[in-house]
Every structure is written in structure tokens, then in C-alpha cells.
CHARMM internal coordinates of N, CA and C (Angstrom, degrees):
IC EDIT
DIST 1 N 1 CA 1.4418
DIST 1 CA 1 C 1.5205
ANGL 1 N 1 CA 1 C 108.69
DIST 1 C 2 N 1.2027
ANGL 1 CA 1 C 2 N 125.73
DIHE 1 N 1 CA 1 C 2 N 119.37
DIST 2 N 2 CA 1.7720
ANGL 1 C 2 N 2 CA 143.57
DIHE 1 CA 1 C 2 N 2 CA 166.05
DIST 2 CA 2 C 1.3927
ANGL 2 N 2 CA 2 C 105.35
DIHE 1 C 2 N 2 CA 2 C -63.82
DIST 2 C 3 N 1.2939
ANGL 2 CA 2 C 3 N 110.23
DIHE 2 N 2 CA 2 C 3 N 131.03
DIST 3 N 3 CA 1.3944
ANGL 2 C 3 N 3 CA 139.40
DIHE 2 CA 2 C 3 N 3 CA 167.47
DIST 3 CA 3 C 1.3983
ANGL 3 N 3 CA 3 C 122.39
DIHE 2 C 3 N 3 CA 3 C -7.96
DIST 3 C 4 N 1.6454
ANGL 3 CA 3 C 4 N 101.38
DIHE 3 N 3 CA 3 C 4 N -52.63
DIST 4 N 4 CA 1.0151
ANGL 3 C 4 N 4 CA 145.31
DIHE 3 CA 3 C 4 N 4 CA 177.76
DIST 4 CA 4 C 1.9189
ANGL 4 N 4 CA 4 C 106.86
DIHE 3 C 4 N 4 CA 4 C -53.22
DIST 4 C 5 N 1.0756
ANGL 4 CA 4 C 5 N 96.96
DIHE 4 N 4 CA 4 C 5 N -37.75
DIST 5 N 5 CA 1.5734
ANGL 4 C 5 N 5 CA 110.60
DIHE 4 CA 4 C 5 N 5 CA -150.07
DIST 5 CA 5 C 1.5976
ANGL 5 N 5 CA 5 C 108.72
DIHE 4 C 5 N 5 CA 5 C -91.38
DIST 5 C 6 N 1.5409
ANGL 5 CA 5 C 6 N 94.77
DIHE 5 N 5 CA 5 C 6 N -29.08
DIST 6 N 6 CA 1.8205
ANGL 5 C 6 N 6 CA 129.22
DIHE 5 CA 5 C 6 N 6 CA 170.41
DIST 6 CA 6 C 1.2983
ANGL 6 N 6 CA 6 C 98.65
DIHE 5 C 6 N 6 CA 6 C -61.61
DIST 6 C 7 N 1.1270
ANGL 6 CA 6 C 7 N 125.13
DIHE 6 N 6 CA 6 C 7 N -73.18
DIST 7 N 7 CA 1.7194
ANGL 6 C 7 N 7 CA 155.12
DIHE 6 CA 6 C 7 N 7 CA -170.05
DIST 7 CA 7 C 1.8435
ANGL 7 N 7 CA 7 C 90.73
DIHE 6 C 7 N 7 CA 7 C -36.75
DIST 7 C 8 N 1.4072
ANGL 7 CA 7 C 8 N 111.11
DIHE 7 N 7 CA 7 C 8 N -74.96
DIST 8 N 8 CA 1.1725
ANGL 7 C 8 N 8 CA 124.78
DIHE 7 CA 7 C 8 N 8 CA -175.31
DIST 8 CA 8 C 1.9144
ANGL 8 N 8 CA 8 C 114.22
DIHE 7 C 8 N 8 CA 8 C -52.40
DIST 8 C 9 N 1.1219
ANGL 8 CA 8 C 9 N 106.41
DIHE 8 N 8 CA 8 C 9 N -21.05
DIST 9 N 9 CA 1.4608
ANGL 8 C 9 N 9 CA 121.58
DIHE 8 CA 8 C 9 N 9 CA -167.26
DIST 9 CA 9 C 1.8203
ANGL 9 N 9 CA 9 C 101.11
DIHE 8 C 9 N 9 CA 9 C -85.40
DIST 9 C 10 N 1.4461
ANGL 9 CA 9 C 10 N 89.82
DIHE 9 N 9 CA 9 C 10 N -51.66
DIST 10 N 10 CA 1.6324
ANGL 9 C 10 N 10 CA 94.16
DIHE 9 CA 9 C 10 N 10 CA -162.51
DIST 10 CA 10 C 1.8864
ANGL 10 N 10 CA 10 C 90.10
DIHE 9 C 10 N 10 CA 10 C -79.53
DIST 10 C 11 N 0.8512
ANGL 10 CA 10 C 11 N 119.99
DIHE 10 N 10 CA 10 C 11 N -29.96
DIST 11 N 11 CA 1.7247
ANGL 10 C 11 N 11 CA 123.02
DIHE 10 CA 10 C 11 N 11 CA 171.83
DIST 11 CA 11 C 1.9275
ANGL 11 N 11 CA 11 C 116.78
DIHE 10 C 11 N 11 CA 11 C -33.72
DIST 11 C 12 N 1.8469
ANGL 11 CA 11 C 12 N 85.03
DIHE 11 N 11 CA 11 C 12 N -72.77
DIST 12 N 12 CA 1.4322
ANGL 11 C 12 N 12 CA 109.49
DIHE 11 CA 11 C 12 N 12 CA 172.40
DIST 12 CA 12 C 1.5186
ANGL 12 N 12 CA 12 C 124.92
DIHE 11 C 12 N 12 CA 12 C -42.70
DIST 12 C 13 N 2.0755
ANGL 12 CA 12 C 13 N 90.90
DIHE 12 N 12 CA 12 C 13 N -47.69
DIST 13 N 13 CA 1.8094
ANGL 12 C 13 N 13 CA 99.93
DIHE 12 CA 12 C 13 N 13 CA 171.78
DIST 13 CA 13 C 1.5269
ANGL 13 N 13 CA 13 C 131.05
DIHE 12 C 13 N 13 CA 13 C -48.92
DIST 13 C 14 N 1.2433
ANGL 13 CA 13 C 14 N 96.28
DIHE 13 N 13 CA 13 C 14 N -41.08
DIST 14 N 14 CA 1.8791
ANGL 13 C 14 N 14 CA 129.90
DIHE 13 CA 13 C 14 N 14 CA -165.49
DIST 14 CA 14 C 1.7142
ANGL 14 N 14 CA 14 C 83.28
DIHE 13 C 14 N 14 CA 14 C -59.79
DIST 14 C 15 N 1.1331
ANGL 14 CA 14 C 15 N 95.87
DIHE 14 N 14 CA 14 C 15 N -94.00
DIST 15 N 15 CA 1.5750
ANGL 14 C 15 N 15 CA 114.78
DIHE 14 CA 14 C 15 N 15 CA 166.49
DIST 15 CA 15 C 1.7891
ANGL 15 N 15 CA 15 C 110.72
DIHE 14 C 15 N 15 CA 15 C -7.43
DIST 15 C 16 N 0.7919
ANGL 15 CA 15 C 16 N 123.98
DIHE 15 N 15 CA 15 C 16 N -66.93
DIST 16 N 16 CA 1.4866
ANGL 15 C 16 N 16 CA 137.52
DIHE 15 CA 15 C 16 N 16 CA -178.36
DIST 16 CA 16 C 1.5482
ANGL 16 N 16 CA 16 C 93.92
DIHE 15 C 16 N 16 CA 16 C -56.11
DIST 16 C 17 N 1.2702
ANGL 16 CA 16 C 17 N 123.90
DIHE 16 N 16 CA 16 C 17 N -71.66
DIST 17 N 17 CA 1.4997
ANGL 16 C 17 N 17 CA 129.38
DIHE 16 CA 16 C 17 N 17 CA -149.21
DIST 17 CA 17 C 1.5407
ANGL 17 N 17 CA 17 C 95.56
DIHE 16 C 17 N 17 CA 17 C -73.90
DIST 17 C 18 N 1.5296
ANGL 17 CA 17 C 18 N 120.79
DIHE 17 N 17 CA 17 C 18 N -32.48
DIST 18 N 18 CA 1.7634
ANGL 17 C 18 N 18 CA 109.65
DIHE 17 CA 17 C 18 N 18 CA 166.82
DIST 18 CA 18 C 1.3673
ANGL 18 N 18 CA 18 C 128.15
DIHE 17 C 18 N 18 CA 18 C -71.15
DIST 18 C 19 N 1.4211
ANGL 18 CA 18 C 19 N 109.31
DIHE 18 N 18 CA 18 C 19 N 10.34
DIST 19 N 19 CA 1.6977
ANGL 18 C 19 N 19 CA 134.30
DIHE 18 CA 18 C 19 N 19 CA 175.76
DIST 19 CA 19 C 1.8346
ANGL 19 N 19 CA 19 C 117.30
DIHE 18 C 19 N 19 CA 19 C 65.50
DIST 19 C 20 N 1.1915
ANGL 19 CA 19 C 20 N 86.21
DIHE 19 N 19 CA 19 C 20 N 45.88
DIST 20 N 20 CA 1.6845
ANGL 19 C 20 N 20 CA 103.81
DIHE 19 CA 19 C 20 N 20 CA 175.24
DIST 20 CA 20 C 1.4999
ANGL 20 N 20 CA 20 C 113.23
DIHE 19 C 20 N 20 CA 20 C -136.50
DIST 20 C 21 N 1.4806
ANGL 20 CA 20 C 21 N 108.80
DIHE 20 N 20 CA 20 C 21 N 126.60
DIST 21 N 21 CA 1.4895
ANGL 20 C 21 N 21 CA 127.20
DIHE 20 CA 20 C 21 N 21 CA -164.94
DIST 21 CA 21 C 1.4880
ANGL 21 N 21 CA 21 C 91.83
DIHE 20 C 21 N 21 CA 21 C -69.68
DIST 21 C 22 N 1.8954
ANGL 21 CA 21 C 22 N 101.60
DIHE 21 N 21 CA 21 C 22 N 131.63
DIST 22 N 22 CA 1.7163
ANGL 21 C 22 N 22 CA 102.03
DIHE 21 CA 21 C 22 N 22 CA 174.01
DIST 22 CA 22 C 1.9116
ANGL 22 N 22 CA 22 C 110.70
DIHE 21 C 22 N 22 CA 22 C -75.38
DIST 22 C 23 N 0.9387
ANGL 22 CA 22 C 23 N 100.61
DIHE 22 N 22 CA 22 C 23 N 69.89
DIST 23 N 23 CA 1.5447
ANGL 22 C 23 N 23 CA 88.76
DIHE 22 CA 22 C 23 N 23 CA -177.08
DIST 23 CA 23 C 1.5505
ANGL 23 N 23 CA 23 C 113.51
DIHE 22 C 23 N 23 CA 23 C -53.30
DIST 23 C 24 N 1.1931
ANGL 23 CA 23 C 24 N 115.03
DIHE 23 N 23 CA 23 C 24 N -23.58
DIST 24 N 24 CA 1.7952
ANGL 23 C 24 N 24 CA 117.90
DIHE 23 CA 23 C 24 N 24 CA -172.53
DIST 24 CA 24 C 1.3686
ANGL 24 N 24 CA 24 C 98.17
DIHE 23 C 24 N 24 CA 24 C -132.86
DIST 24 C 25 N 1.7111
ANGL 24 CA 24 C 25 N 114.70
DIHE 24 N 24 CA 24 C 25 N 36.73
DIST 25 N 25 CA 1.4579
ANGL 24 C 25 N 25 CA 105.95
DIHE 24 CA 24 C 25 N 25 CA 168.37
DIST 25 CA 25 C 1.5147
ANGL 25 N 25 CA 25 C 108.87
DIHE 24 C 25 N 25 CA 25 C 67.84
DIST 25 C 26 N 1.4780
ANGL 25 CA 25 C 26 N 113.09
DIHE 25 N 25 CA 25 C 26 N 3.60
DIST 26 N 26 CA 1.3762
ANGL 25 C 26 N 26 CA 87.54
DIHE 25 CA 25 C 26 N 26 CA 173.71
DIST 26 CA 26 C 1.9173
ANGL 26 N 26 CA 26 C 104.19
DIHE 25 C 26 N 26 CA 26 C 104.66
DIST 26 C 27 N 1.3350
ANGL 26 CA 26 C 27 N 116.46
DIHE 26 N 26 CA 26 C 27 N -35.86
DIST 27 N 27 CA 1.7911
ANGL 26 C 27 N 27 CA 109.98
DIHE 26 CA 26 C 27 N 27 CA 166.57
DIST 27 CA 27 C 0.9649
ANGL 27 N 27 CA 27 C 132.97
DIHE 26 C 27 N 27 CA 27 C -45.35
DIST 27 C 28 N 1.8604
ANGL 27 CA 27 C 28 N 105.30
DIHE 27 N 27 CA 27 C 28 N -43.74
DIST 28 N 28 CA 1.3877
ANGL 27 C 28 N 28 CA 108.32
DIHE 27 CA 27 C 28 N 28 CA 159.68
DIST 28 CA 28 C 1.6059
ANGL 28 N 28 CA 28 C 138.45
DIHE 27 C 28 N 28 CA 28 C -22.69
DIST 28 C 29 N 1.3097
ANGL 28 CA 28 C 29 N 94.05
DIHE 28 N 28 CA 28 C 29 N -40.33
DIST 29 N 29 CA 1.9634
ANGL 28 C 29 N 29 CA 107.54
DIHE 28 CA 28 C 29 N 29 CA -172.28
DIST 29 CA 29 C 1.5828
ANGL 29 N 29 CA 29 C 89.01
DIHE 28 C 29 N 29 CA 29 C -78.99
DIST 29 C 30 N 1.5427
ANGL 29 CA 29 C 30 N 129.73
DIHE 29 N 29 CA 29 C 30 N -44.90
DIST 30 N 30 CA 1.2953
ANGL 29 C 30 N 30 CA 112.31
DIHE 29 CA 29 C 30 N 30 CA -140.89
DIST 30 CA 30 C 1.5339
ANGL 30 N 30 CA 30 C 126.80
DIHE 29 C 30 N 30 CA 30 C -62.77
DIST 30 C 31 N 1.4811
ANGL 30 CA 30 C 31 N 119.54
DIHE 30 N 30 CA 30 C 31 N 25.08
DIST 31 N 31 CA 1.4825
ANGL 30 C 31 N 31 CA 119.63
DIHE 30 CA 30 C 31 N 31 CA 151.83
DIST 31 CA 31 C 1.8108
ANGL 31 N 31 CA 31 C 112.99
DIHE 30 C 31 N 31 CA 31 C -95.47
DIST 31 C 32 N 1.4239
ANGL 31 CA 31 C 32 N 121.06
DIHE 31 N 31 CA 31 C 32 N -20.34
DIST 32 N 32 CA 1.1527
ANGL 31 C 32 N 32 CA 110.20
DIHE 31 CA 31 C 32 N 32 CA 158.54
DIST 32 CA 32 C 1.2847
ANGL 32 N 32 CA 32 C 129.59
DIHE 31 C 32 N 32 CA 32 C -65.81
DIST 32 C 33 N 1.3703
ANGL 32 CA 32 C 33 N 111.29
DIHE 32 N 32 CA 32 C 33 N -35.01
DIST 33 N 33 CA 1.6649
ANGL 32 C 33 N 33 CA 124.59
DIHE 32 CA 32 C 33 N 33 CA -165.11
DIST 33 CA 33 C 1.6184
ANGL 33 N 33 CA 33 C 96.32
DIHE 32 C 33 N 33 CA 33 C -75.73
DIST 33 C 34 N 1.6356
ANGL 33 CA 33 C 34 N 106.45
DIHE 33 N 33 CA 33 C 34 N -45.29
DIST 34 N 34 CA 1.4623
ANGL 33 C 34 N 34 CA 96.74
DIHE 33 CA 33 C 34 N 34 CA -171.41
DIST 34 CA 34 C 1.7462
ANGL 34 N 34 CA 34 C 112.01
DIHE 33 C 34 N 34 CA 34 C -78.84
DIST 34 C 35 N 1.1706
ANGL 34 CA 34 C 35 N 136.70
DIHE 34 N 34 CA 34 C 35 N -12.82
DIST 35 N 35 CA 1.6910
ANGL 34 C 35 N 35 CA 141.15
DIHE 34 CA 34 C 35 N 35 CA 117.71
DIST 35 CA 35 C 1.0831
ANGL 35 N 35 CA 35 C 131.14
DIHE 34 C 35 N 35 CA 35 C 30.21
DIST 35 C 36 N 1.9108
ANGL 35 CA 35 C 36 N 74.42
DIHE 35 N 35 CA 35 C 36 N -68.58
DIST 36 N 36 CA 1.5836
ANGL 35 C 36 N 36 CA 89.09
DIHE 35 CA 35 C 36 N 36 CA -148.43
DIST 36 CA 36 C 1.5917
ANGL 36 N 36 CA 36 C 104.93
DIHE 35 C 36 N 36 CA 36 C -118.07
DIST 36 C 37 N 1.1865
ANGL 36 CA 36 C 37 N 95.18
DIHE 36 N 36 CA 36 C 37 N 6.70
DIST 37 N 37 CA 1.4224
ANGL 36 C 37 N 37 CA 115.06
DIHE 36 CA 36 C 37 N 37 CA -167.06
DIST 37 CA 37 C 1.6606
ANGL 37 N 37 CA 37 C 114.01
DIHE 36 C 37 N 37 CA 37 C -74.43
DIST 37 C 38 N 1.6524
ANGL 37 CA 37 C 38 N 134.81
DIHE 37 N 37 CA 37 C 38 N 141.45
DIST 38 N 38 CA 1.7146
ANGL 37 C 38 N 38 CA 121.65
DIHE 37 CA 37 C 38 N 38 CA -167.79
DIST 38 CA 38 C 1.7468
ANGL 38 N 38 CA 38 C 72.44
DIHE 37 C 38 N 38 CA 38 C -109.74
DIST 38 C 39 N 1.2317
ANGL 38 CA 38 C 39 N 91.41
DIHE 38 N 38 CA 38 C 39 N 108.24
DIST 39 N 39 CA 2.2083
ANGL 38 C 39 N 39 CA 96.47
DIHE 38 CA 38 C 39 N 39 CA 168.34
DIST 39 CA 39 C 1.5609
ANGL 39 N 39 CA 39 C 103.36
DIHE 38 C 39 N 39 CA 39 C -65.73
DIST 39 C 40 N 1.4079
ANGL 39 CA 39 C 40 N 115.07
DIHE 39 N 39 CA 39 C 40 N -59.34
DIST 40 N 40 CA 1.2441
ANGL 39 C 40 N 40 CA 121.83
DIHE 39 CA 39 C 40 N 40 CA 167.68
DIST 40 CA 40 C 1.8815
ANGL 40 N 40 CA 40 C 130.38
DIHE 39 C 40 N 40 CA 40 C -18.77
DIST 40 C 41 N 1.2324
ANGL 40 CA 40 C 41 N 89.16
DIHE 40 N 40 CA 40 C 41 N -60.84
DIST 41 N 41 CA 1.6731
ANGL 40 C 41 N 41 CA 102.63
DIHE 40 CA 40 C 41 N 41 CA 170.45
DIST 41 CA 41 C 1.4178
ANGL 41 N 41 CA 41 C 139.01
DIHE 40 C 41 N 41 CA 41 C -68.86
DIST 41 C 42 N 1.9284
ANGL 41 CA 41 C 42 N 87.57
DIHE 41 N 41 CA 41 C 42 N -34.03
DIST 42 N 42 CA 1.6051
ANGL 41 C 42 N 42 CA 112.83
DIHE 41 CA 41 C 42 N 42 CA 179.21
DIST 42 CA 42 C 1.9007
ANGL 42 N 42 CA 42 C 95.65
DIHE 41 C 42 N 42 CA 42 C -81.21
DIST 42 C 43 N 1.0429
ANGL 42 CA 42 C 43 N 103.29
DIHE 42 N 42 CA 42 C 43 N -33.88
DIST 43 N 43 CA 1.8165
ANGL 42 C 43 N 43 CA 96.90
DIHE 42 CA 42 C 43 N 43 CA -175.14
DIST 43 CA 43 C 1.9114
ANGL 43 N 43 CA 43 C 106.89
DIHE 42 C 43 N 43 CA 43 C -75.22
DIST 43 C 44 N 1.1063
ANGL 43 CA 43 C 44 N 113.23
DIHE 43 N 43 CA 43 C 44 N -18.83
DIST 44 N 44 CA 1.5699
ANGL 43 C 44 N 44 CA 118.12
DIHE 43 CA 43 C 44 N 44 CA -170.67
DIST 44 CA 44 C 1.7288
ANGL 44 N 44 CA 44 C 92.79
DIHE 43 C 44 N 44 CA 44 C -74.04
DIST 44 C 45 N 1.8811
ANGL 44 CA 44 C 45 N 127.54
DIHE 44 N 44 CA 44 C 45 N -23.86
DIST 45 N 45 CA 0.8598
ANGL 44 C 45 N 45 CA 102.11
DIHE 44 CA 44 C 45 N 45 CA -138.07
DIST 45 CA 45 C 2.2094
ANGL 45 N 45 CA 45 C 82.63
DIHE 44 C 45 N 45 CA 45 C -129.10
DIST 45 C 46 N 0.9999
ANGL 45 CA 45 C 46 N 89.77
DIHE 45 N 45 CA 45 C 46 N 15.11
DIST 46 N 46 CA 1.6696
ANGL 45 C 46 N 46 CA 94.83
DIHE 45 CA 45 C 46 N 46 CA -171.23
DIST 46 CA 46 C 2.0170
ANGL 46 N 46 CA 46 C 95.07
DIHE 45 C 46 N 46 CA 46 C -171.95
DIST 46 C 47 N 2.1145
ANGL 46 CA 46 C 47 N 69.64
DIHE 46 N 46 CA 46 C 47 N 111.95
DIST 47 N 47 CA 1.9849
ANGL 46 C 47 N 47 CA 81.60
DIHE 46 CA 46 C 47 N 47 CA -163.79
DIST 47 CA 47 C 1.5275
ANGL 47 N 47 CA 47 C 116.05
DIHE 46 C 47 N 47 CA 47 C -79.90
DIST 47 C 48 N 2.1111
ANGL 47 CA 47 C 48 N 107.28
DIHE 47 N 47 CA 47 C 48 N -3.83
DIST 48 N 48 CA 1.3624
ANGL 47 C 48 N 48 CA 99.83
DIHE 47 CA 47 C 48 N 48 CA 166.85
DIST 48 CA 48 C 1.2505
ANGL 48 N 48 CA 48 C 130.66
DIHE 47 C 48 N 48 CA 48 C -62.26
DIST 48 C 49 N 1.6477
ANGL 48 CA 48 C 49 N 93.35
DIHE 48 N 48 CA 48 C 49 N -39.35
DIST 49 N 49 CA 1.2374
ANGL 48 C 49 N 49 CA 113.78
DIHE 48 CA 48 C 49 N 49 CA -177.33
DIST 49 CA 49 C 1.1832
ANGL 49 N 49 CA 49 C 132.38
DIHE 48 C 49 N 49 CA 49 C -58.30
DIST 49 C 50 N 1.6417
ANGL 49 CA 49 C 50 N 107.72
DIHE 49 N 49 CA 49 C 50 N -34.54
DIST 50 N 50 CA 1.4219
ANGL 49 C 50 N 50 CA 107.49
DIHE 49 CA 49 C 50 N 50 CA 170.92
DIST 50 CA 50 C 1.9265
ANGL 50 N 50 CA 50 C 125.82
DIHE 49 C 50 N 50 CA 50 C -76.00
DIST 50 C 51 N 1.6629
ANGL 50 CA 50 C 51 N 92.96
DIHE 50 N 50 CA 50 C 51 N -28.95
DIST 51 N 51 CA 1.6532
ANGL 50 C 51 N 51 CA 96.55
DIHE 50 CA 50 C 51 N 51 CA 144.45
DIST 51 CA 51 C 1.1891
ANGL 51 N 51 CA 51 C 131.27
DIHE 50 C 51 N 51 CA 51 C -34.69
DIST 51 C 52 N 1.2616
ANGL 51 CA 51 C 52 N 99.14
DIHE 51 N 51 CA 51 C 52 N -69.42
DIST 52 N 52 CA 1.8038
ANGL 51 C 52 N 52 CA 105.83
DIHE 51 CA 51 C 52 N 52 CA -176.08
DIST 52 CA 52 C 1.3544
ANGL 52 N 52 CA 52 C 106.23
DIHE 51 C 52 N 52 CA 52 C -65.92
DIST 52 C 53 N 1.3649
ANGL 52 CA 52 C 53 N 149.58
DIHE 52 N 52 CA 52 C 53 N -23.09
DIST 53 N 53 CA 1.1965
ANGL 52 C 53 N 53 CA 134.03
DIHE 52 CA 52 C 53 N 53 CA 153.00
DIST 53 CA 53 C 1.6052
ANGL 53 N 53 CA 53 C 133.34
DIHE 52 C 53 N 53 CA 53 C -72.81
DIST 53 C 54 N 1.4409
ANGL 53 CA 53 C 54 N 102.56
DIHE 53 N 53 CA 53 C 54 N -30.45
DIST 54 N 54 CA 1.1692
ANGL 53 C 54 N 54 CA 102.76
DIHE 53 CA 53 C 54 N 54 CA 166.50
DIST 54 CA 54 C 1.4058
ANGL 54 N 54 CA 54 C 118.14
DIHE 53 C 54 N 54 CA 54 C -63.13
DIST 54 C 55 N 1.3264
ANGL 54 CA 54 C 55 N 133.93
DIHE 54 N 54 CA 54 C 55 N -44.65
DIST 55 N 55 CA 1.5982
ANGL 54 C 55 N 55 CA 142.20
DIHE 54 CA 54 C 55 N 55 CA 150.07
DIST 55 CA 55 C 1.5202
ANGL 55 N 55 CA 55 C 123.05
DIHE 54 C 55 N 55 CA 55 C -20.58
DIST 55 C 56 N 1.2401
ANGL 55 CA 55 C 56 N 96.04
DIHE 55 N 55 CA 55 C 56 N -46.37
DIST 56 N 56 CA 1.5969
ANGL 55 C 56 N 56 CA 108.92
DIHE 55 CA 55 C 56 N 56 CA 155.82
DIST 56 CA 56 C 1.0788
ANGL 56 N 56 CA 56 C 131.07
DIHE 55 C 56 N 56 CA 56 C -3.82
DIST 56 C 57 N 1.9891
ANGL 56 CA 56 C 57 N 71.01
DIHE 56 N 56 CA 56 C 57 N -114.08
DIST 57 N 57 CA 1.3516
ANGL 56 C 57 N 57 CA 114.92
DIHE 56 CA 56 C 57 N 57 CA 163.63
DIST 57 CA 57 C 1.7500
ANGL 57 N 57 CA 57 C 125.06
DIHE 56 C 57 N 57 CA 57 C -26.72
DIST 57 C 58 N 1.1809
ANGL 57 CA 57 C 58 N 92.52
DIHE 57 N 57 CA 57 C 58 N -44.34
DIST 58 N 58 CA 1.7513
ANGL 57 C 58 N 58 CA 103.33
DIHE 57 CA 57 C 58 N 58 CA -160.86
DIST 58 CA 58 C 1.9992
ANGL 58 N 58 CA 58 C 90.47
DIHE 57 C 58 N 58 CA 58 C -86.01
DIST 58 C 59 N 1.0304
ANGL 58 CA 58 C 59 N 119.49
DIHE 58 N 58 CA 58 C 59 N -5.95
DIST 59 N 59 CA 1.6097
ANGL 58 C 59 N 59 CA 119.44
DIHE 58 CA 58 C 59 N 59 CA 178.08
DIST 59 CA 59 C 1.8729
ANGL 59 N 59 CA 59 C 115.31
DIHE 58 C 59 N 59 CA 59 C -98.21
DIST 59 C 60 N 1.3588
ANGL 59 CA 59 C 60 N 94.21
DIHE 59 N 59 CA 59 C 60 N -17.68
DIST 60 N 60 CA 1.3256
ANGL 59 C 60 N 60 CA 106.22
DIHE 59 CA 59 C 60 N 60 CA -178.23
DIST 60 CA 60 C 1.2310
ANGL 60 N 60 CA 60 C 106.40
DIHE 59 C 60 N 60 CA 60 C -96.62
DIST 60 C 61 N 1.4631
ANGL 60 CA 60 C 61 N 120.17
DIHE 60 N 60 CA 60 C 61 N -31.60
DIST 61 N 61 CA 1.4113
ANGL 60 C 61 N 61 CA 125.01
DIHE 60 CA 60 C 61 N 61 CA -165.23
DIST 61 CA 61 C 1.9960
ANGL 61 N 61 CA 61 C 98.28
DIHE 60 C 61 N 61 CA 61 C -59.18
DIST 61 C 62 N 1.4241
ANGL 61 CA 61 C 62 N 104.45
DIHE 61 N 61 CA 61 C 62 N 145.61
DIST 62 N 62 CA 1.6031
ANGL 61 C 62 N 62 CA 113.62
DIHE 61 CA 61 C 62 N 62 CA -175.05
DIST 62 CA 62 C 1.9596
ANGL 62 N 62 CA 62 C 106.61
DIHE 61 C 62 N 62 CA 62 C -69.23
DIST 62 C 63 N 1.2438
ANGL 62 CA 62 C 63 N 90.03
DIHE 62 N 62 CA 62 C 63 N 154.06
DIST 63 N 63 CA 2.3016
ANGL 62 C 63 N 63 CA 73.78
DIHE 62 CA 62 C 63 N 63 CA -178.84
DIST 63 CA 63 C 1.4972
ANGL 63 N 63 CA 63 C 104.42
DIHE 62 C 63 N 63 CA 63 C -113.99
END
COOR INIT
IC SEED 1 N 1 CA 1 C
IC BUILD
């Protein structure tokens, strides 16, 4: 099972245990989750992640 596949698993779980059917695995939420989400904290602690935001950032930034 891929990383990826974990990610999606523990998503679906969350989802389940807050007593809401994953109808979409759980995607459904992902404008709440990302909300509510500290990017900051989650990037200190997962160095793709802070890649992929830093990538961002630097695409949004004005030239």
C-alpha cells in the first residue's frame, strides 16, 4: 500500500469516527479540513509538504 493510499485511509477513518458516511472517501470535507488546517505546523512536520507549499507560494508571489 502507497503513502498515498494510507493518507486516503486515515482520511476516510476520521470521517467515519466523526459520524459521517465517507461517500467520497472523505474529499468531500477537504475545504473544511483545509480551513481548518495550521499549514505552518503541518509543513514543520512533513518536508514534502512544506515543498509543495513553498512552490506555491513562490507562483503566487507578484513579479
Amino acid at each position: 500500500m502507497g503513502k498515498r493510499d494510507v493518507y486516503k485511509g486515515l482520511l476516510a477513518d476520521a470521517v467515519r469516527k466523526a459520524g459521517h458516511p465517507p461517500t467520497l472517501g472523505g474529499i468531500e470535507f477537504a475545504r473544511e479540513l483545509a480551513e481548518a488546517m495550521d499549514f505552518f505546523r503541518a509543513s514543520k512536520s512533513d518536508r514534502s509538504l512544506k515543498h509543495f507549499l513553498d512552490e506555491i507560494a513562490a507562483r503566487l508571489e507578484p513579479r
